[in-house]
C-alpha positions as CSV (number, residue, x, y, z in Angstrom):
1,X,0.0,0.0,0.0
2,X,1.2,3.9,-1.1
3,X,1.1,5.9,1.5
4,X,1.0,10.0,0.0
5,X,2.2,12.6,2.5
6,X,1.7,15.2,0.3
7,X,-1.7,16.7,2.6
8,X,0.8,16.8,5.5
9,X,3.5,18.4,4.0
10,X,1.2,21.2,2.6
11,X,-0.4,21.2,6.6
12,X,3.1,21.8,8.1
13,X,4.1,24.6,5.6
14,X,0.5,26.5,6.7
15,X,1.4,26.0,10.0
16,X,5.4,27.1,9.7
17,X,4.5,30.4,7.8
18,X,2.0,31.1,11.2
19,X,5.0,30.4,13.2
20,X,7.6,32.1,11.2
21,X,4.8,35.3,11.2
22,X,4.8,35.2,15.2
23,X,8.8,35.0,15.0
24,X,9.2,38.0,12.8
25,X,6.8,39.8,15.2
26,X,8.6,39.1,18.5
27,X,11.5,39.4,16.9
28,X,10.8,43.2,15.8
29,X,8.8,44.5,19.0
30,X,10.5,42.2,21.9
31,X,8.5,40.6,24.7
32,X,6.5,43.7,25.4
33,X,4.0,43.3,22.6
34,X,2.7,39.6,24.0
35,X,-0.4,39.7,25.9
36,X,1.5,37.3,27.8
37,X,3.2,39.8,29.8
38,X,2.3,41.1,33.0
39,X,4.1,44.2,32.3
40,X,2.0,46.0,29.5
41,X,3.9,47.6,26.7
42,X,3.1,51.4,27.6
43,X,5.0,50.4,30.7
44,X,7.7,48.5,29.3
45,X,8.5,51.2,26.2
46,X,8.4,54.0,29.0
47,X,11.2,52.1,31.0
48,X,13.5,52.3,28.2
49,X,12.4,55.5,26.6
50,X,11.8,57.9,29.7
51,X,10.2,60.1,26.8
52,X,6.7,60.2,27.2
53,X,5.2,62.4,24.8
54,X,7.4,59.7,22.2
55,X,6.0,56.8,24.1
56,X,2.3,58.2,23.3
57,X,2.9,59.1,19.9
58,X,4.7,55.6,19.0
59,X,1.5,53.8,20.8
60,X,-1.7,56.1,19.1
61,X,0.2,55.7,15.8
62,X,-0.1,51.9,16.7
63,X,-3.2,52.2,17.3
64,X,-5.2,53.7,14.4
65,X,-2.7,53.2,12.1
66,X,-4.4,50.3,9.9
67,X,-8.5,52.2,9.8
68,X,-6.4,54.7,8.5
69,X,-5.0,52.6,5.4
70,X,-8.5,50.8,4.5
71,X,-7.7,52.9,0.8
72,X,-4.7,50.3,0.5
73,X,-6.2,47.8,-2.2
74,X,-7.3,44.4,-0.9
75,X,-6.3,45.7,2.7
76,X,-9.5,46.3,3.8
77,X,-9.9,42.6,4.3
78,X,-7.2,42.9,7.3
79,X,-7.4,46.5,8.4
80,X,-10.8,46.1,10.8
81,X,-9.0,42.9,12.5
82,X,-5.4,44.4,12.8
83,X,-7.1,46.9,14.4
84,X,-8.8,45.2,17.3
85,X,-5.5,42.9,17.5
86,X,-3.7,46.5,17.7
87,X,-0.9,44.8,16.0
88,X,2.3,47.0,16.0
89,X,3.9,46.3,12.0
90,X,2.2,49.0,9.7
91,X,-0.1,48.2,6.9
92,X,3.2,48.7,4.5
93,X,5.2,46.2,7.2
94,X,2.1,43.4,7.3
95,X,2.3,43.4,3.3
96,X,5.8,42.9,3.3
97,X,5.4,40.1,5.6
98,X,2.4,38.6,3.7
99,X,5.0,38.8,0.7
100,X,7.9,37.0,2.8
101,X,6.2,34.3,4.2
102,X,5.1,33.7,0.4
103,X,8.3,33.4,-0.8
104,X,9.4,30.9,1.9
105,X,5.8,29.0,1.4
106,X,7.0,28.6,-2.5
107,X,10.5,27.7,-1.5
108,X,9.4,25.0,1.0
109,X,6.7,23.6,-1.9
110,X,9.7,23.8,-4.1
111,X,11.9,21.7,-2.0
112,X,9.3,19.4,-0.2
113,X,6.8,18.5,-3.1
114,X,6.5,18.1,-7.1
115,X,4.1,20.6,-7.7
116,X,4.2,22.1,-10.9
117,X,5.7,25.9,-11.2
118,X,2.7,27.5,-11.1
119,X,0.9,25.7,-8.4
120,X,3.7,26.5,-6.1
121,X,3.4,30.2,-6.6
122,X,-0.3,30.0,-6.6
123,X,0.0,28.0,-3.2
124,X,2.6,30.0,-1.7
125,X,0.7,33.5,-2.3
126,X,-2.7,31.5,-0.7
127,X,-0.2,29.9,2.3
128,X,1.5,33.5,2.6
129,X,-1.7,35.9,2.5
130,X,-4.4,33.0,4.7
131,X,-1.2,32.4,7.2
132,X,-1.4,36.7,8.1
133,X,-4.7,36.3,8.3
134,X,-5.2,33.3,10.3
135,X,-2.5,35.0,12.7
136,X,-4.0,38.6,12.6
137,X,-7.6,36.6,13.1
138,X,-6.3,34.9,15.9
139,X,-5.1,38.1,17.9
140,X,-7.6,39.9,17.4
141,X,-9.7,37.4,19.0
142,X,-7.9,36.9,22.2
143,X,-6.9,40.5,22.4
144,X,-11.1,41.2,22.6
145,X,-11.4,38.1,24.9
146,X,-9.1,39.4,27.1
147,X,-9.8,43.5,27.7
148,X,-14.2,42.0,28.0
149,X,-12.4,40.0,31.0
150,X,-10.4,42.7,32.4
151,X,-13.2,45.5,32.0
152,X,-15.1,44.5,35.1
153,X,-12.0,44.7,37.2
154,X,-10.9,47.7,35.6
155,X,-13.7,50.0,36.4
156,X,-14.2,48.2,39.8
157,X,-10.3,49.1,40.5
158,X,-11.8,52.9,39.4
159,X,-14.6,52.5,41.5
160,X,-12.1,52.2,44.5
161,X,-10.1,55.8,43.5
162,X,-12.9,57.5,43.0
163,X,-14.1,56.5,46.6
164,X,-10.4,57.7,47.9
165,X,-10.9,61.0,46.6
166,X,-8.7,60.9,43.0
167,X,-10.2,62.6,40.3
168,X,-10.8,60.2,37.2
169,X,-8.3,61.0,34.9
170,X,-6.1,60.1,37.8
171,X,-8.0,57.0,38.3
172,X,-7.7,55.9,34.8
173,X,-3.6,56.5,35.3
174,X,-3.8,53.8,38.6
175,X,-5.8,51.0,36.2
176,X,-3.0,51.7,33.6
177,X,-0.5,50.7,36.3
178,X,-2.4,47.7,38.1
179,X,-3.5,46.0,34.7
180,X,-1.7,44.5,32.5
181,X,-2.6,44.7,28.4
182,X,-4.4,44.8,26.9
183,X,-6.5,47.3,29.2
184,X,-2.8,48.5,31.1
185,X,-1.3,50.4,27.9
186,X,-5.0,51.6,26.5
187,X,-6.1,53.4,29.8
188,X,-2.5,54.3,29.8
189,X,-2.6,56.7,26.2
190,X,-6.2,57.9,27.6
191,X,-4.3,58.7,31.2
192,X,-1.3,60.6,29.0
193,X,-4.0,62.3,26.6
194,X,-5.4,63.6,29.4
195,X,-2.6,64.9,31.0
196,X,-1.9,66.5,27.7
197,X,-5.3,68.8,27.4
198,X,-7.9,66.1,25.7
199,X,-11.0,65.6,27.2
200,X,-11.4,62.2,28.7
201,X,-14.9,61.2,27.7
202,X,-13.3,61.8,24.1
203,X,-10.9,59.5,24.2
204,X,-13.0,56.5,25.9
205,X,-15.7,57.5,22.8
206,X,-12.9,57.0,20.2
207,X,-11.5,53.5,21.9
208,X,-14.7,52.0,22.0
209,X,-15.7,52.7,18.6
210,X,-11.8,51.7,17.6
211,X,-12.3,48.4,19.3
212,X,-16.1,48.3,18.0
213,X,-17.3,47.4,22.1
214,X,-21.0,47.8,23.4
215,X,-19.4,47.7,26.8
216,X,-16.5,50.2,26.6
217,X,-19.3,52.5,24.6
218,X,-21.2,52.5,28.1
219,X,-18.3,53.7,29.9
220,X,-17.7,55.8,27.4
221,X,-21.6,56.9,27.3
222,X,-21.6,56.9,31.7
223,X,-18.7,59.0,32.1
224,X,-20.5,61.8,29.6
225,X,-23.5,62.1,31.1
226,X,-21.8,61.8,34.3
227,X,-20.0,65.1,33.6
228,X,-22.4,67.0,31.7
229,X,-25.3,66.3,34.5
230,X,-23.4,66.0,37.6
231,X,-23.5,63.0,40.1
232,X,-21.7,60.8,41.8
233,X,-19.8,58.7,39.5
234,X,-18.6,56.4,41.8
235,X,-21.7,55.0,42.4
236,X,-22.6,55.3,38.1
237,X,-19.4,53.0,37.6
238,X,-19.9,50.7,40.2
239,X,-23.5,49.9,38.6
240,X,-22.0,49.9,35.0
241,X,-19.6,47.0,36.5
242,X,-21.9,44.6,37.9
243,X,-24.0,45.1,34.5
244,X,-20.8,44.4,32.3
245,X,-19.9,41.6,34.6
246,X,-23.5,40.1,34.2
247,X,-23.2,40.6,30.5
248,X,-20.0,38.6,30.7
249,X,-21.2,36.2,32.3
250,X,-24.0,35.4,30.0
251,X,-22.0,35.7,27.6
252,X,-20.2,32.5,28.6
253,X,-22.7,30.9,29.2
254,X,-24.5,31.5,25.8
255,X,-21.1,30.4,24.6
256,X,-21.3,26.9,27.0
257,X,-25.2,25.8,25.5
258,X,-24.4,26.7,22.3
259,X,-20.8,24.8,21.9
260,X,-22.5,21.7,21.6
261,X,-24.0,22.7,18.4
262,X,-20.7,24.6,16.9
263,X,-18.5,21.7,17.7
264,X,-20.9,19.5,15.9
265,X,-21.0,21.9,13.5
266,X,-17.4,21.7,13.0
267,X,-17.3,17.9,13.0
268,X,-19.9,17.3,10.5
269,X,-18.1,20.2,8.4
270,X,-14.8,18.9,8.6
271,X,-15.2,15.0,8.9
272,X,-15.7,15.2,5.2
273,X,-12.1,17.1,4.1
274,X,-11.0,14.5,7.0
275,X,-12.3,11.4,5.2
276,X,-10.6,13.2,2.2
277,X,-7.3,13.6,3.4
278,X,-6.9,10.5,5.1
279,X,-8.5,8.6,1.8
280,X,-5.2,10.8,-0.8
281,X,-2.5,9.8,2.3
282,X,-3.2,6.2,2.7
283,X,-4.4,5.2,-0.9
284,X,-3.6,7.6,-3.4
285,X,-5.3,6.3,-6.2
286,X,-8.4,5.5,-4.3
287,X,-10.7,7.6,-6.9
288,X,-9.1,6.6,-10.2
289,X,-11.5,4.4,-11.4
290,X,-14.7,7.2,-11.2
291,X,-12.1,10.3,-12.0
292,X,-12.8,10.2,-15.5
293,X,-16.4,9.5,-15.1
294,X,-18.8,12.3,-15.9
295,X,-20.7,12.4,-12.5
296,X,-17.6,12.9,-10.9
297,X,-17.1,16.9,-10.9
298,X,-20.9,17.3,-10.3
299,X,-21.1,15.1,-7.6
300,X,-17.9,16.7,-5.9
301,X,-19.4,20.2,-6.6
302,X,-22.8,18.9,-5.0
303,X,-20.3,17.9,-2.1
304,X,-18.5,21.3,-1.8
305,X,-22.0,23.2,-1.9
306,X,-23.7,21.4,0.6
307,X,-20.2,21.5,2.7
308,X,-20.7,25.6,2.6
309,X,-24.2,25.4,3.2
310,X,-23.8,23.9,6.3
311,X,-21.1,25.9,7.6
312,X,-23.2,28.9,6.9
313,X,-26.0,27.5,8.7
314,X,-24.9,26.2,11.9
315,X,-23.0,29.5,12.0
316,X,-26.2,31.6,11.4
317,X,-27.8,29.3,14.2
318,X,-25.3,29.7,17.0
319,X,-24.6,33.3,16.6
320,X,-26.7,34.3,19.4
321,X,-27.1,37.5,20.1
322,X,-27.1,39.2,23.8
């Protein structure tokens, strides 16, 4: 029996471009930009640059550097999701990375498989551009997952220097110092705009529309009518807190009842490609006999169809919204 290992070999190049991507990234902005850090990276950029007014102007070009390059053809795709990941390489710097990790995807399908020229350019540019993605997509996500988990605390951790007497652009300053990042180096640039001459409430308006929140837009929204109307806004944020932690919370466990159905979804998506796969590795020449056949490329289309169909629906089924 002929075993292929072709699928694999085009599975571990995917994966080594995502790794390579990750490199090049720690490898041009250090530890600080993980969200693995306790330190955040307002913190650690401002212990080796005692600058700050350089610190805030590296971090808010950062930060709203890729909505302002959505013009850059084909961009667009990423821009939205870089965003939210607040990842640090310009638009300019991801392309040239997409364009690197292509080249190494084709020199890898050069030297591991006996793909014709033109499929290993094709499959490189497809490895090079869905690897950046896959790696953009998959910070964006926990960056999100993370600052909805440390939101709560965040505003309870104001709630407390508000009830000390500190004014809140002060108490925006102490959350920037007691949380790490995501939340640590965002409160941080609000905390130095504000010592700078910006209005506060401004700044928490433009981060929640940057990072597209419902929560952060009712801190934003709180703290407004807070100042406009008077009251004590202690006692606002302490009730905005318990709300966003109760949202949270149902949140998760939306996410619990309904993972049943996505993982299923997933299975009965992917057992299919699975079956596939595991059919070209062990017998290669397992569909030889009905290849030529005329039903074949119908019956595979019917396959892929009905394959996207169901993706679309279980997705359109679990997307619950709170």
């Amino acid at each position: 029996m002929q075993i292929s290992v072709a699928p694999l070999i085009y599975i571990l190049i995917f994966v080594a471009v995502v790794v390579i991507v990750e490199g090049i990234y720690l490898t041009a902005f250090g530890k600080s930009i993980s969200l693995n850090n306790r330190l955040s990276r307002r913190m650690a950029l401002l212990e080796k640059n005692a600058n700050r007014e350089q610190v805030l102007e590296q971090l808010r070009k950062e930060m709203n550097q890729h909505l302002n390059s959505k013009n850059i053809p084909l961009y667009s795709v990423f821009a939205k999701k870089a965003q939210r990941a607040n990842i640090a390489f310009s638009p300019k710097a991801l392309i040239g990375v997409m364009g690197i990790v292509s080249v190494v995807a084709f020199l890898l399908l050069t030297v591991f498989t006996p793909a014709d020229t033109l499929v290993r350019a094709i499959l490189g540019v497809v490895m090079g551009v869905g690897g950046v993605y896959n790696w953009v997509h998959r910070k964006a996500k926990k960056r999100m997952s993370l600052l909805e988990e440390q939101l709560p605390d965040s505003i309870e951790l104001m709630v407390r220097s508000l009830r000390v007497g500190h004014p809140f652009s002060t108490a925006i300053g102490i959350v920037a110092k007691e949380i790490p990042d995501p939340l640590g180096t965002e409160f941080g640039v609000i905390a130095d705009e504000a010592a700078y001459g910006r209005e506060v409430t401004e700044s928490l308006k433009a981060f929640a529309e940057r990072m597209d929140s419902q929560d952060l837009r009712f801190l934003a929204v709180a703290v407004s009518i807070q100042q406009q109307s008077g009251g004590n806004l202690a006692e606002i944020l302490d009730g905005l807190s318990k709300v966003i932690r109760a949202r949270f919370k149902l949140f998760r466990r939306v996410a619990a009842i309904t993972a049943e159905a996505k993982w299923s979804g997933m299975f009965l998506s992917g057992f299919p490609i699975g079956a596939l796969i595991l059919i070209t590795v062990v017998k290669p020449d397992y569909y030889d006999d009905v290849r030529e056949t005329a039903a074949f490329i119908p019956a595979a289309l019917f396959v892929v169809v009905f394959l996207i169909l169901n993706i679309i629906f279980m997705k359109v089924m679990t997307n619950i919204k709170v």
